[in-house]
N, C-alpha and C positions, 0 to 999 in steps of 0.2 A: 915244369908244368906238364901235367897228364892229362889227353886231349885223346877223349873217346869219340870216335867219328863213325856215325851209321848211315847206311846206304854206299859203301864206297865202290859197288863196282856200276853206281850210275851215271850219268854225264859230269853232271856234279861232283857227288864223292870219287871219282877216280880222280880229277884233278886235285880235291883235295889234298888226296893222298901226298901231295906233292909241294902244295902249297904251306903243307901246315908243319909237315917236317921236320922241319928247321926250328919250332916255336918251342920240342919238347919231344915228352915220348909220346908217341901215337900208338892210338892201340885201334886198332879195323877189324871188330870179329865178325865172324860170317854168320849166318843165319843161323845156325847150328853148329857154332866152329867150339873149339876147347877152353875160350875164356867164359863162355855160358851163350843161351841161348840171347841170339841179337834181332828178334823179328816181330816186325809191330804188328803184326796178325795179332799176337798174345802180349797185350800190352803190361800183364802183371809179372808176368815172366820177365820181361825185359827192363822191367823197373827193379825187378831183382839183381838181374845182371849188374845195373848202372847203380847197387846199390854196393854188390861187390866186389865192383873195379874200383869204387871211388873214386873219378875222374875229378880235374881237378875244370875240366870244362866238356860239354857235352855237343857236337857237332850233329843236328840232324841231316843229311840229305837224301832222307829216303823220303818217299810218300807215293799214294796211289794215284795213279797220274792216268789213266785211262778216262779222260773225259767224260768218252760217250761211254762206255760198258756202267759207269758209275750210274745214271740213269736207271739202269735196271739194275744196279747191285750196291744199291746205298749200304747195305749194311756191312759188308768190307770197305767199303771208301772212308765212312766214317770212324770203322775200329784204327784203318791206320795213320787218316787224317786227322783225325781230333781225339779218340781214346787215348792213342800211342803217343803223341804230343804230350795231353794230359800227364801220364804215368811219369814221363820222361820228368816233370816240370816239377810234380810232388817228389820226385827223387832228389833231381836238383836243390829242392827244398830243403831239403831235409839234410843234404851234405855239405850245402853253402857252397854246391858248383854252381857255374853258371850255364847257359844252356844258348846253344845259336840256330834258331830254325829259320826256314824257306818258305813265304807266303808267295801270294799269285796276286796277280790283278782280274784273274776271274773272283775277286771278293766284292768286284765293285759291277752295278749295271752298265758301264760302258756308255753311259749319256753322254751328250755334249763332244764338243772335239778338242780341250784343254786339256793335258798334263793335269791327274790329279795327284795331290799331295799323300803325307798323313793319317791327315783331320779330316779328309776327304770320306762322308757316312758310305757307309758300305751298304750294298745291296745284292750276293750272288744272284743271280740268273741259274745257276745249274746245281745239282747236287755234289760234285766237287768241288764246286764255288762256296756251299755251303757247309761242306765239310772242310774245308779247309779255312775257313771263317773261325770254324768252333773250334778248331786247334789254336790257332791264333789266342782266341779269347782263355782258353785255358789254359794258356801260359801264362797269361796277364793277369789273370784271377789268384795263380797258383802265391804269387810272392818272389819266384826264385828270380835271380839276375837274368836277363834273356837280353838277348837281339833279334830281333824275329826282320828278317832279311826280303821283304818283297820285289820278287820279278817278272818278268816276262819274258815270253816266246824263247827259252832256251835250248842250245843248239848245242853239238861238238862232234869231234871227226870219226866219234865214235858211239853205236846207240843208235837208237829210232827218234829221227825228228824232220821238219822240215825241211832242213837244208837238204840231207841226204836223199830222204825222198827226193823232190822237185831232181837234184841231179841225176839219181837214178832215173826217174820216167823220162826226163830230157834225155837221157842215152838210147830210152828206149819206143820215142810216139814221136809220130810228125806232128801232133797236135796237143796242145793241156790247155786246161780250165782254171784259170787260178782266181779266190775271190779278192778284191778291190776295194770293198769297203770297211773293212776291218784295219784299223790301224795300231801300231806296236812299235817297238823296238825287238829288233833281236837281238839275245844276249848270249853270249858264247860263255859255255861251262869255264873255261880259261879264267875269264876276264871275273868269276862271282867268287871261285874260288880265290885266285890273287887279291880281291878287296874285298874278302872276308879274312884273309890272313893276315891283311893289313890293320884290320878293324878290329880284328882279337887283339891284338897286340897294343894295341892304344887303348883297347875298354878293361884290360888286363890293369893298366896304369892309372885309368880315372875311371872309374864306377859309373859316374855321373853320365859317359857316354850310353848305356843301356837305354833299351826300348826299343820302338819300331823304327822302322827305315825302310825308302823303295832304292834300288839297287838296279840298275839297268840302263845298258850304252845308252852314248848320247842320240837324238836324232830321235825320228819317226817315220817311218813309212808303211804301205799296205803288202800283205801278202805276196798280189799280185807284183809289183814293184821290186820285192824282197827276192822274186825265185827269177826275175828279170836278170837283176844285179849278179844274182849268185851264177846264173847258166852261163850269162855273158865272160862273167871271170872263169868260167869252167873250161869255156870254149878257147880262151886266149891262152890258158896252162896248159892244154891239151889236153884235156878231159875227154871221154865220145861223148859227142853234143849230136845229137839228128833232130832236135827239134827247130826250128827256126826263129827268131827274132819274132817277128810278125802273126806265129802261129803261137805266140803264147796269149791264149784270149783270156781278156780281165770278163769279172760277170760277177753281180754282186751276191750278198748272202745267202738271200729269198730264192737262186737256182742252185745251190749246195744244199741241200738240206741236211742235216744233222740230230742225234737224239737231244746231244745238250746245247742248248742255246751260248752264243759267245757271245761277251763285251764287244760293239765295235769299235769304242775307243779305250786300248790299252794303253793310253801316255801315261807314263808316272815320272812325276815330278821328284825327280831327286838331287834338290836342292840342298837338304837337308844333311843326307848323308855325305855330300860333298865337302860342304863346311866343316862336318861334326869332324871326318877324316882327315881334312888337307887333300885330296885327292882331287882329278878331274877326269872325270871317266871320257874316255873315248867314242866318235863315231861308229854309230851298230857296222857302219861297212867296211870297220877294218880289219874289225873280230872275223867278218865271215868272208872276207879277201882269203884273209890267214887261214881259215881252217880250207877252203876250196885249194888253196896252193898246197895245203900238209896232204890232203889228198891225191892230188895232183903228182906228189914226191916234186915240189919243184921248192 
């Protein structure tokens, strides 16, 4: 199996790299590297690439993840949100590969406080909510074999994200502001990579497993809760911790203000994908134990 993989030096695609391995040959070109140009800036170009690698599966994990910049820069978020998906999907097409891309849960308004599934209609809230919608649907449109893989709040021991943040400033404020009403799971790059490796490998043997699926540790908690958990295990590894217990103030949405609007309820119900797999994904607090300890060196 020939398993072209984009985006690999982000949280995600780096563990890829690692996870898929073993499935076949992997090929990881760089933006501009020597198998052709790999950069969903230029989505026709890159549909050329994947047209003369001929993969015999096509891994996405790139996309333009800048929330709030999206706001004022819809028309990059979209070229690599939903154009670059697009291209990717008509190539796939056309080769009779299959193609595995990364949705969000910013595709849905965040109403109510349930686990949504599926079938669950979609509403973005923000402009990469909505660019990343229209990727979605143009994969679905296009015909090619897909698994379009939705998550949330993801994390790893390397890269800009939450977890790191919050550790950093707890090394370095007596005081943080964390919001509370937003709830998620977080999901550690480790943990999407490893059951998408798993998932290729079973959709590889039955066709039939293709289409969407949500993907993300077990559990729920808020923000707030999340950078609670992570400081407290930072402080126990021996991480610098200066902030204190007590000084981590919860404060809801409405005092954060931001350009893009967020879901406050990220639950995604991944019922579905558990079945389809055999698998039982893990509580979010053991992903991000693990990665504070890899920090830690302990």
């Amino acid at each position: 199996m020939r398993v072209l993989l984009l985006g690999q030096r982000g949280q995600v695609g780096w563990e890829l790299q690692r996870a898929l391995a073993p499935l076949g040959e992997l090929i990881a070109p760089e933006r501009d590297g020597p198998a052709g140009p790999a950069d969903l800036r230029a989505p026709e170009q890159l549909a050329d690439t994947v047209r003369r690698l001929r993969p015999d599966v096509i891994v996405n994990a790139a996309a333009y993840t800048a929330v709030d910049r999206a706001e004022s820069e819809p028309g990059p978020a979209h070229t690599v949100n939903a154009a670059a998906p697009a291209a990717l999907a008509r190539a796939a097409a056309e080769l009779g590969a299959g193609l595995i891309h990364y949705g969000t849960d910013y595709v849905f308004d965040g109403s109510g406080d349930t686990p949504r599934d599926e079938s669950a209609p979609t509403a973005p809230l923000s402009v990469y909510g909505h660019s990343k919608l229209a990727g979605e649907e143009a994969i679905r449109a296009s015909g090619c074999r897909h698994l379009i893989l939705r998550t949330s709040w993801v994390y790893a021991a390397r890269g800009g994200n939450f977890l790191r943040t919050m550790l950093r400033l707890a090394a370095e404020r007596d005081r943080l502001r964390v919001v509370d009403d937003q709830f998620g799971a977080p999901t550690g790059a480790e943990l999407l990579a490893d059951a998408t490796a798993h998932a290729l490998r079973a959709w590889r043997s039955d066709a039939r497993l293709g289409g969407t699926y949500h993907l993300a540790a077990a559990g729920a908690t808020s923000w707030h809760a999340y950078a609670c958990h992570a400081i407290e295990r930072a402080r126990a590894a021996g991480l610098p911790v200066r902030v204190a217990r007590e000084a981590i103030e919860a404060i809801p949405t409405a005092e954060y203000p931001t350009p893009a609007r967020r879901p406050l309820n990220s639950r995604l119900d991944c019922t579905r994908f558990q079945a389809a797999f055999g698998l039982v994904l893990p509580p979010w607090q053991q992903g991000v134990e693990r990665v504070v300890d890899e920090l830690a060196g302990t």
